[in-house]
C-alpha positions as CSV (number, residue, x, y, z in Angstrom):
1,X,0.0,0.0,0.0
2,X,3.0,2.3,0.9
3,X,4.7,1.6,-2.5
4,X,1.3,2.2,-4.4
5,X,1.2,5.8,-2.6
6,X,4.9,6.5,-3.1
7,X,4.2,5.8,-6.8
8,X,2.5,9.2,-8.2
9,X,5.5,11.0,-6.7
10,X,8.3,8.9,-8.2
11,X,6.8,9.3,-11.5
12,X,6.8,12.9,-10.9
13,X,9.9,13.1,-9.7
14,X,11.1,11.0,-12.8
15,X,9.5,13.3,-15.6
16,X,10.5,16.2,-13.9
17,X,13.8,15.1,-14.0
18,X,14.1,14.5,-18.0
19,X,11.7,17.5,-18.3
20,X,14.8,19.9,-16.5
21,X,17.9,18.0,-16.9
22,X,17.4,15.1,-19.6
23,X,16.3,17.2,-22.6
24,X,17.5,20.0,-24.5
25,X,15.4,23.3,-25.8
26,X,15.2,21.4,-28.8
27,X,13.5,18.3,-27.1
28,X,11.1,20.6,-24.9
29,X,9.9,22.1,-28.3
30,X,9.5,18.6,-30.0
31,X,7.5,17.5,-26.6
32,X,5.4,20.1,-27.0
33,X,4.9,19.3,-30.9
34,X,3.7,15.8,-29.9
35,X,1.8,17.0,-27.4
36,X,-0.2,19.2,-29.5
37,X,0.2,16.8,-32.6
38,X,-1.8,14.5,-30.6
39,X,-5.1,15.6,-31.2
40,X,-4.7,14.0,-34.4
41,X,-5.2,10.6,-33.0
42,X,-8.8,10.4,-33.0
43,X,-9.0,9.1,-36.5
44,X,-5.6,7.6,-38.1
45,X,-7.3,9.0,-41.7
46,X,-6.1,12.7,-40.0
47,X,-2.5,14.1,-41.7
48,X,-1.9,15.1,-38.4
49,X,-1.9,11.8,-37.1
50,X,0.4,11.0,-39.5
51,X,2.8,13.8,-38.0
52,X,2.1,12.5,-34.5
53,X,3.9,9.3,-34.9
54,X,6.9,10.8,-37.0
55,X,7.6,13.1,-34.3
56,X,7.4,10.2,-31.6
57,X,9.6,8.1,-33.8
58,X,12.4,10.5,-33.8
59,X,11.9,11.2,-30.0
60,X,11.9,7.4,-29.5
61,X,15.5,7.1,-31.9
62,X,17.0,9.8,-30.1
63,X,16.3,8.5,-26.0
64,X,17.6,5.3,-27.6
65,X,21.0,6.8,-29.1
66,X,21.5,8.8,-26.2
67,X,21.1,5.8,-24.1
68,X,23.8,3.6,-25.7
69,X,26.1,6.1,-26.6
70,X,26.2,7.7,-23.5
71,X,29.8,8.8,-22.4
72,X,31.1,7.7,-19.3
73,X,34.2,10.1,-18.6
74,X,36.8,10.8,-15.8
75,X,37.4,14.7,-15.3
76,X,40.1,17.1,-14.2
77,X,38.6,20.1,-13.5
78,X,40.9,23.9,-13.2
79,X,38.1,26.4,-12.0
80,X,39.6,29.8,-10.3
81,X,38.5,30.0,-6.9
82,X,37.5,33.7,-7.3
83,X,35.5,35.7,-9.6
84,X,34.3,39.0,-10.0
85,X,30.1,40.1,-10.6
86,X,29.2,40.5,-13.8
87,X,32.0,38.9,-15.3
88,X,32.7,35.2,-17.1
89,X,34.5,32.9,-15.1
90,X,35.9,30.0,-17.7
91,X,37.5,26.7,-16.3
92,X,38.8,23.6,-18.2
93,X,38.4,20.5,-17.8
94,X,40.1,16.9,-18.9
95,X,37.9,14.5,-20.1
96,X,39.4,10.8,-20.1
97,X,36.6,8.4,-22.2
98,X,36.2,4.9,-20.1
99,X,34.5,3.2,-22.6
100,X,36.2,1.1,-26.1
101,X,32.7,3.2,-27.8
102,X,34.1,6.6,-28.6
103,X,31.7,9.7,-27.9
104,X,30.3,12.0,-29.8
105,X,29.1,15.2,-29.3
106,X,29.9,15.8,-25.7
107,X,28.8,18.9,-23.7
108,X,30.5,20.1,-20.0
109,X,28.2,22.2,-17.8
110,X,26.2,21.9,-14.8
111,X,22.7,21.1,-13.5
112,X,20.4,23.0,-11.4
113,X,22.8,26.1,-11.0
114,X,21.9,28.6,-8.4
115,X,19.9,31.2,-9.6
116,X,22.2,34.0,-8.8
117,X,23.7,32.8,-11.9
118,X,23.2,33.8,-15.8
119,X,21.9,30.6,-17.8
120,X,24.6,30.4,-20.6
121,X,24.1,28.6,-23.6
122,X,24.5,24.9,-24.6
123,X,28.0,24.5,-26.4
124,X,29.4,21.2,-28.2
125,X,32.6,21.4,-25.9
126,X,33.9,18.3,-27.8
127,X,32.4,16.7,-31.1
128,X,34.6,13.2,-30.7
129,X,36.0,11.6,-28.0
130,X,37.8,8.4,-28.9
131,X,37.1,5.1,-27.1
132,X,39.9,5.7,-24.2
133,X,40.9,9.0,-25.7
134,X,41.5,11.9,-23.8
135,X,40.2,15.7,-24.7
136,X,40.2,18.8,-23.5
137,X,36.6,20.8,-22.7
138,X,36.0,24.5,-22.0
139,X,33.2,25.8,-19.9
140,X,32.0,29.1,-18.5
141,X,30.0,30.3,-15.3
142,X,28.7,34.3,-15.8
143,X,27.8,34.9,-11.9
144,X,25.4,38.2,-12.0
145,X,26.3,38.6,-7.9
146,X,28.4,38.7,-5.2
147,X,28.8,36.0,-2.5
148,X,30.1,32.5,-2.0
149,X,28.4,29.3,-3.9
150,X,28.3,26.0,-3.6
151,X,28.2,24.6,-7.1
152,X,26.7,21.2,-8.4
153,X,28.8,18.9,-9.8
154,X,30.2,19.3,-13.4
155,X,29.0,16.8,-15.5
156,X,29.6,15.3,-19.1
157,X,27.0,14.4,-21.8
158,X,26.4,13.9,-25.2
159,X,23.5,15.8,-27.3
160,X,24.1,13.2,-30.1
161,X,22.5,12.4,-32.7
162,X,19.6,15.4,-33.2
163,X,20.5,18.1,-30.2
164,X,17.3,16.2,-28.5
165,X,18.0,14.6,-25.5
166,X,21.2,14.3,-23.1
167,X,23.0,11.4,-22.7
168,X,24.6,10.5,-19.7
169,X,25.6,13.1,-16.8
170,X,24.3,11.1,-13.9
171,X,27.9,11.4,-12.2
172,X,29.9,14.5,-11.8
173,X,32.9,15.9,-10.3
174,X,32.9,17.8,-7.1
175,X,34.3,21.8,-7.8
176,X,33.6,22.7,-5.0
177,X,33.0,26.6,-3.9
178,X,33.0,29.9,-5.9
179,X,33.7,33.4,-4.1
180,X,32.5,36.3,-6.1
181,X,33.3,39.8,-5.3
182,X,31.9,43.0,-6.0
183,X,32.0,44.6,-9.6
184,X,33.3,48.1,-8.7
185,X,33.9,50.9,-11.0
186,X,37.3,53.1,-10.8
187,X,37.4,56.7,-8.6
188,X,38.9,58.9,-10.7
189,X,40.0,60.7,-7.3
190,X,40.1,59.8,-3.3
191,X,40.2,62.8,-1.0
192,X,42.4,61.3,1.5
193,X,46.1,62.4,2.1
194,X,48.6,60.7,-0.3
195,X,51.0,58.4,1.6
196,X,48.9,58.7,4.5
197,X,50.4,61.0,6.5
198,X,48.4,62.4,9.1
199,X,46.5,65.6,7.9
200,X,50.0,66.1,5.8
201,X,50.2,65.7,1.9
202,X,52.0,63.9,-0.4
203,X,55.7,65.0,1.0
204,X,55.0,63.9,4.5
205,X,56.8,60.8,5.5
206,X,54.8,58.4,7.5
207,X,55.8,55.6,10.5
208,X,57.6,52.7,9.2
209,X,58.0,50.1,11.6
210,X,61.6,49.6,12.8
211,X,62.8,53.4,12.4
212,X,63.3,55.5,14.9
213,X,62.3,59.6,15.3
214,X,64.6,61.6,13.5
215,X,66.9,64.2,15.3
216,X,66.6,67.7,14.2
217,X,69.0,69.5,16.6
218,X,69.4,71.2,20.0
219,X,67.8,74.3,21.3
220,X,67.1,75.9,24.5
221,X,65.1,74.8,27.1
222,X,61.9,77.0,27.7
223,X,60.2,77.9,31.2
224,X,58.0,74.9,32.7
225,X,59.2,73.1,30.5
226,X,59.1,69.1,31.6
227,X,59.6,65.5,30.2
228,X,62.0,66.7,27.7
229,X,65.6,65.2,26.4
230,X,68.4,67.3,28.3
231,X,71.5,67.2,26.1
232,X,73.9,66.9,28.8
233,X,77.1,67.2,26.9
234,X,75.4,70.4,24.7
235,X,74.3,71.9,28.9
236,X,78.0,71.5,29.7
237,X,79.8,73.4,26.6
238,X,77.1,76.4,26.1
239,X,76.5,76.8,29.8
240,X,72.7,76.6,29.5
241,X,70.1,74.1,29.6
242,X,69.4,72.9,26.1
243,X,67.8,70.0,25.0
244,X,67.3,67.7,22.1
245,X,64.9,68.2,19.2
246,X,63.1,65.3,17.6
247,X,60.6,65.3,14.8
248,X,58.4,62.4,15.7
249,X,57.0,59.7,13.0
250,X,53.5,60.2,12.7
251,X,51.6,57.0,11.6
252,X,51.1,56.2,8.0
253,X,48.5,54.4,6.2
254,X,44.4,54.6,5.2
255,X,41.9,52.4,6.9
256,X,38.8,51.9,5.0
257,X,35.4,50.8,7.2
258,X,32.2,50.0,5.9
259,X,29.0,50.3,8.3
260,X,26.5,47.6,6.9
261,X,23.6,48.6,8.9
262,X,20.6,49.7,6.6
263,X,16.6,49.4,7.5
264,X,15.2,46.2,7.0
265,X,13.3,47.7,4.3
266,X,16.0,49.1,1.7
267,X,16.5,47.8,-1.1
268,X,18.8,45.2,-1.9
269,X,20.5,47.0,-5.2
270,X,21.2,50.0,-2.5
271,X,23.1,48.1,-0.5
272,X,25.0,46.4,-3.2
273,X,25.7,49.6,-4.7
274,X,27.3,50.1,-0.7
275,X,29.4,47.2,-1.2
276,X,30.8,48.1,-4.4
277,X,31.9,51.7,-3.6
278,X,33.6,50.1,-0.5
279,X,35.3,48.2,-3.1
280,X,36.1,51.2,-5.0
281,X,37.4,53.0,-2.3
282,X,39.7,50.4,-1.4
283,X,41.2,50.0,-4.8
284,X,41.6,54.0,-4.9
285,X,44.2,54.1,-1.9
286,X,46.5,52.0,-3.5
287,X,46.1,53.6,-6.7
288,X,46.8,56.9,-5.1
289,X,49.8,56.3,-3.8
290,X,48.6,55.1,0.1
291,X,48.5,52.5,2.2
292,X,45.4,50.1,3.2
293,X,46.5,49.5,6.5
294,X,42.8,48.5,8.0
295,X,39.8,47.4,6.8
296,X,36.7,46.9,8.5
297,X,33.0,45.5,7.3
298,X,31.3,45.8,10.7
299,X,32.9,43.5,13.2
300,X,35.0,41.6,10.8
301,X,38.5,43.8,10.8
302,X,41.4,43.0,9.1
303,X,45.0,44.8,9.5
304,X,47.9,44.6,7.4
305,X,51.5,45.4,7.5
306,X,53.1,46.8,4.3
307,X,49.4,47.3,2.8
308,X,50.4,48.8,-0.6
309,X,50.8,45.2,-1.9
310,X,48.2,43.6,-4.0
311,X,47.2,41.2,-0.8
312,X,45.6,44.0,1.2
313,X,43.3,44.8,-1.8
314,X,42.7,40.9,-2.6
315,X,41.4,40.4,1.7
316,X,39.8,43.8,1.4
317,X,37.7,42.3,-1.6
318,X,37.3,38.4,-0.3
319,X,35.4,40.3,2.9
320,X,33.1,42.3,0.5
321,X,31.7,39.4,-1.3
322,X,30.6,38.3,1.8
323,X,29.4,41.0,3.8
324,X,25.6,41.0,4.9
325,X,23.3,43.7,5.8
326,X,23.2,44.5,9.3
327,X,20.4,45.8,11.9
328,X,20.6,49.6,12.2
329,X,20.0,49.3,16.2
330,X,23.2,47.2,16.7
331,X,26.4,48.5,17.1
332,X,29.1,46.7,14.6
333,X,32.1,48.7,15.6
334,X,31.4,48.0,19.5
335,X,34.3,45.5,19.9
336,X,38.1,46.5,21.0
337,X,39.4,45.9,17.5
338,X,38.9,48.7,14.8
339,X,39.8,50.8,17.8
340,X,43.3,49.5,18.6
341,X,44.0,49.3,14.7
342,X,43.3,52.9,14.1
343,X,46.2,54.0,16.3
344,X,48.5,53.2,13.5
345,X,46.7,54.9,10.5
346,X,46.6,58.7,9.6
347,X,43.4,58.8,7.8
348,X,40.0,56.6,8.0
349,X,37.1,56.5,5.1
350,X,33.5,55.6,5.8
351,X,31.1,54.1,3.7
352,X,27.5,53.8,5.0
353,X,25.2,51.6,3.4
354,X,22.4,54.3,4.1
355,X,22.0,57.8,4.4
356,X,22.1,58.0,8.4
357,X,23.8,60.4,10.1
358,X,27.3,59.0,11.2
359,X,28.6,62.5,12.9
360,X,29.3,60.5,16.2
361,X,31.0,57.7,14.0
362,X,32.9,60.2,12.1
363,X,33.7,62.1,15.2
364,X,35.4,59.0,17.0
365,X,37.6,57.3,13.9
366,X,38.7,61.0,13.4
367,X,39.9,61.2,16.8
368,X,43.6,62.1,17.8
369,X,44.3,64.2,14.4
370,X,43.4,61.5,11.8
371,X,41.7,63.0,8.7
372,X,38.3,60.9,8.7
373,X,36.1,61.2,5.5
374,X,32.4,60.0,5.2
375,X,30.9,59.0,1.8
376,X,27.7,57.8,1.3
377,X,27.1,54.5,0.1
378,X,26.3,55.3,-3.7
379,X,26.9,58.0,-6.1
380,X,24.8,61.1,-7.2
């Protein structure tokens, strides 16, 4: 009784299968001919009837082709881990034939792709594969957004003989993940000091870990003065106090934070727009001649030591693909770690994913002389 009421829902499960996976546009239209070809079976005297059984013929000779020439294929899959919005991501793969039959026709691509993906079109990848032969098969994946994915398994199968049905691709090879980051367009300018240095410009040098303060010179010491470098031998040939001048480092580097806290009611394109002049802003610092010493998306900081190297940019970018929105009521920035980091920067820029005031925000990463800039999430 249980199998008998299991039964409706394999056979759906089975025609819903060849309906999505096992048959090409091509095959959908010819099901669709037959289907509509078959109101000529009321009389076999009809022409249409006559059409009916062609077009179930060929169906019928091409599930049976597809069936016995099925490929049955090893792969070596190359697939970059990383890939940018809007952009084609191509990856190769080396099919090794396991069968004496050779195989014709084959395609490489996935099923059931997540839908944050751009359907891309069915391509012969390689019209014969030998019996035991070994071929080479290109493939592409156009993700239309950020994040990280979990792809289905690439498979192998053959459209031969009529581009109808697909043969084979039962089994496929694990690829594994796919990060995507934000598509970002270029600032043509960054209004942040050049280098870094704090509220300096482009001349200024900036702190350098393992130098110390340069020495300027002596001079005298003023009235009340205290805590200051007495130059003994200097006190002893002049006959007056004087002490030593130093000009301190100040810190160098740009730290870039983005405040993902929007109203639960904004729009996702707003705050993707958010993400990707984050992105933007990150690129510009190198580009104009700074360092990205800190980044921050809410509560996930990273710090980096020699940030004008293409690794501060590449972790900057990895974090941005998968930032979410957060709640405006929480605080993101509440933990000890953005704070401690900023000590070694000169100047901080904010994105905000809305248009919420952020004076307090501002006010705090500009503490202690850093030049802090606010811009809003998108432009115009």
């Amino acid at each position: 009784m249980l199998a008998l009421l299991r039964l409706p829902k394999v056979v759906y499960d089975y025609f819903q299968r060849q309906w999505r996976n096992e048959l090409t546009v091509c095959g959908k239209a010819l099901v669709w001919c037959i289907a509509l070809s078959g109101l000529g079976t009321v009389s076999v005297q009809m022409p249409l009837y006559q059409a009916f059984c062609a077009l179930v013929m060929l169906l019928a000779v091409a599930s049976g082709a597809c069936s016995l020439l099925r490929p049955k294929v090893t792969m070596d899959v190359l697939l970059p881990e990383r890939a940018t919005a809007g952009s084609p991501v191509v990856g190769r793969a080396t099919l090794t034939n396991r069968r004496r039959v050779p195989a014709f026709d084959v395609c490489v691509g996935f099923y059931d792709l997540p839908e944050q993906f751009a359907p891309t079109p069915e391509v012969v990848a390689v019209p014969y594969l030998p019996g035991k032969g070994t071929a080479e098969a290109v493939f592409t994946l156009r993700p239309r957004r950020r994040g990280r994915y979990e792809l289905p398994p690439l498979r192998a199968w053959s459209t031969f003989p009529f581009h109808i049905g697909r043969g084979g691709g039962r089994a496929g090879h694990a690829v594994g993940s796919l990060l995507v980051r934000p598509r970002f367009e270029r600032l043509d300018r960054l209004p942040l000091p050049a280098g870094g240095g704090r509220g300096g410009g482009a001349g200024d040098s900036g702190q350098r870990e393992g130098h110390s303060a340069e020495y300027l010179g002596n001079r005298d010491l003023l009235p009340g003065e205290l805590g200051v470098r007495l130059d003994a031998r200097a006190w002893a040939r002049t006959g007056r106090p004087v002490v030593r001048q130093y000009r301190e480092e100040s810190p160098a580097g740009v730290a870039v934070v983005f405040d993902p806290r929007v109203p639960a009611d904004a729009s996702p394109e707003r705050f993707e727009a958010a993400v990707s002049r984050a992105a933007a802003v990150c690129e510009a610092v190198g580009r104009n001649g700074g360092d990205l010493a800190l980044f921050a998306a809410g509560a996930d900081v990273h710090r980096f030591r020699g940030g004008t190297d293409r690794a501060a940019l590449e972790t900057a970018l990895d974090a941005l693909a998968v930032v979410e929105p957060a709640d405006p009521q929480s605080d993101p920035f509440a933990g000890p770690e953005l704070w401690t980091g900023l000590e070694q920067v000169a100047a901080v820029a904010l994105i905000a994913a809305d248009d919420a005031p952020r004076g307090a925000l501002v006010a705090r990463l500009g503490a202690g002389g850093r030049t802090a800039l606010s811009t809003p999430g998108r432009l115009g």
